[in-house]
C-alpha positions as CSV (number, residue, x, y, z in Angstrom):
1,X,-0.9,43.5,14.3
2,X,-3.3,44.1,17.2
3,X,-4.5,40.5,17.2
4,X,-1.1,39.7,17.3
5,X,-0.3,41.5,20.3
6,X,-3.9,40.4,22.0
7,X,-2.4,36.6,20.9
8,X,0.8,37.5,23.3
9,X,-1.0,39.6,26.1
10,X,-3.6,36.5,26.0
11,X,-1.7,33.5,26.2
12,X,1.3,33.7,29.4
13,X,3.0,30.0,28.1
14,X,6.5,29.6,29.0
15,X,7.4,29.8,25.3
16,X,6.0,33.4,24.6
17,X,8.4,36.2,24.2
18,X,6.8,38.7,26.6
19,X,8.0,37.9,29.4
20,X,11.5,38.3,27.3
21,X,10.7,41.3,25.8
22,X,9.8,42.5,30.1
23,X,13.3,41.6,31.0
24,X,14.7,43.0,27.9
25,X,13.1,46.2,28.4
26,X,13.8,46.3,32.1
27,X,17.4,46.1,31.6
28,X,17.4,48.9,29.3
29,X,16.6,51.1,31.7
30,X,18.2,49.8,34.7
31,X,15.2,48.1,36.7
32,X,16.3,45.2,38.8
33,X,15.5,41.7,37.0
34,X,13.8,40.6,40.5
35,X,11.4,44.1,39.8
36,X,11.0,43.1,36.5
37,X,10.3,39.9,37.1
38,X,7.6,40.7,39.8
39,X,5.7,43.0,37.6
40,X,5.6,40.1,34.7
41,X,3.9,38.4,36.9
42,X,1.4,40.9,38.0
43,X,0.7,42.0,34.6
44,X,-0.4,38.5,33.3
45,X,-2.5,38.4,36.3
46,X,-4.1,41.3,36.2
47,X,-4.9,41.7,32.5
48,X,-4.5,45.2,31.7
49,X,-6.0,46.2,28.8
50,X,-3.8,48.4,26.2
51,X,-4.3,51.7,25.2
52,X,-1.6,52.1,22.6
53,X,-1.3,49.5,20.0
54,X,2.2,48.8,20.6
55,X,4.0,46.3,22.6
56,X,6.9,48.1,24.3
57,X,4.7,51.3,24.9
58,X,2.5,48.8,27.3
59,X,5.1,47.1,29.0
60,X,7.2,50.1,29.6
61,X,3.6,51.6,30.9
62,X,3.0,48.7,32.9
63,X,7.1,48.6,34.8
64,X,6.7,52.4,35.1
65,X,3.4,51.8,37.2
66,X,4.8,48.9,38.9
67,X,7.8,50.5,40.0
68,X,5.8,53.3,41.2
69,X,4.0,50.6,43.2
70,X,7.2,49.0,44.8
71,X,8.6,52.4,45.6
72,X,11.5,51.5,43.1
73,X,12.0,55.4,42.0
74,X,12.2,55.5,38.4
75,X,11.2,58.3,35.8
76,X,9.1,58.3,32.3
77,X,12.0,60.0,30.5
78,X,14.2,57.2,31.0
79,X,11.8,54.9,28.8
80,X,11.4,57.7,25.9
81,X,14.8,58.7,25.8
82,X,16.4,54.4,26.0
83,X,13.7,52.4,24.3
84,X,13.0,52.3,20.6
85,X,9.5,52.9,19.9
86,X,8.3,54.5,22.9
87,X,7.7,58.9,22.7
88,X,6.8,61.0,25.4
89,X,2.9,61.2,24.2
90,X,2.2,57.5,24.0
91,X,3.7,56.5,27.2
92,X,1.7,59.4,29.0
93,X,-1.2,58.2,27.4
94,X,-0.5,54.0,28.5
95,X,0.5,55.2,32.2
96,X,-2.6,57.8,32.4
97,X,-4.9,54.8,31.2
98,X,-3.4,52.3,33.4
99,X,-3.8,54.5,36.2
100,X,-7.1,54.8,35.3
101,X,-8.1,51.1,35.2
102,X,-6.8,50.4,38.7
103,X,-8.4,53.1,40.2
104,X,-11.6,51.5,38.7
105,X,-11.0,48.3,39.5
106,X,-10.1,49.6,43.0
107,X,-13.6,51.3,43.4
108,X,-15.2,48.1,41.8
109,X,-13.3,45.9,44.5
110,X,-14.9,48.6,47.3
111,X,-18.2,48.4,46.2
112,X,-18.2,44.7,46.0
113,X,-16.7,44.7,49.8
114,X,-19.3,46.8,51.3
C-alpha cells in the first residue's frame, strides 16, 4: 500500500487520480474548486512528505494547511466529521507534521539566503 501511494504522490501525469481525489475531497467539504485547484498544484511542487499512511488523511492535511495559507477560513472538524477515513488524531498528526516541514524548509531557505 505505501508504495502505492509513493507511486501516486511521485508521479503528477494527467492520468493519475490525485489530483481527482483533491477535487473530490475539496468538494466535500465545501472548498472552492479554484482553492483546491491551487493547492494541487502546490502540493506536487512542493513534495510533502506523508506522515500518515493514508491518502485522504494527507490531502485533507495538505488543503487544511493550504487554506490556512490563502486565508480561506476553514476548520479540522469539518474533514473528520465529512470525509471517510480521516479521525481527529491522524489529521492532527498530518497538519502538525506538515507544519513542521515548512517551517524547516523555511529555516533551510534562510540559512541558504544569508
Amino acid at each position: 500500500q505505501m508504495v502505492e501511494i509513493l507511486t501516486q504522490l511521485d508521479s503528477p501525469h494527467e492520468d493519475n487520480q490525485l489530483e481527482t481525489q483533491f477535487t473530490t475531497l475539496g468538494r466535500m467539504v465545501g472548498i472552492p474548486d479554484s482553492i483546491t485547484n491551487n493547492a494541487y498544484e502546490t502540493y506536487i511542487e512542493e513534495k510533502p512528505y506523508p506522515a500518515i499512511d493514508e491518502i485522504r488523511v494527507t490531502i485533507s492535511s495538505w488543503l487544511y494547511h493550504y487554506c490556512k495559507r490563502v486565508n480561506f477560513n476553514i476548520t479540522m472538524k469539518v474533514f473528520y466529521e465529512k470525509v471517510s477515513g480521516v479521525s481527529r488524531n491522524s489529521l492532527s498528526k498530518a497538519v502538525n507534521s506538515l507544519d513542521e516541514q515548512l517551517r524547516n524548509a523555511q529555516i533551510q531557505t534562510e540559512v541558504i539566503e544569508e
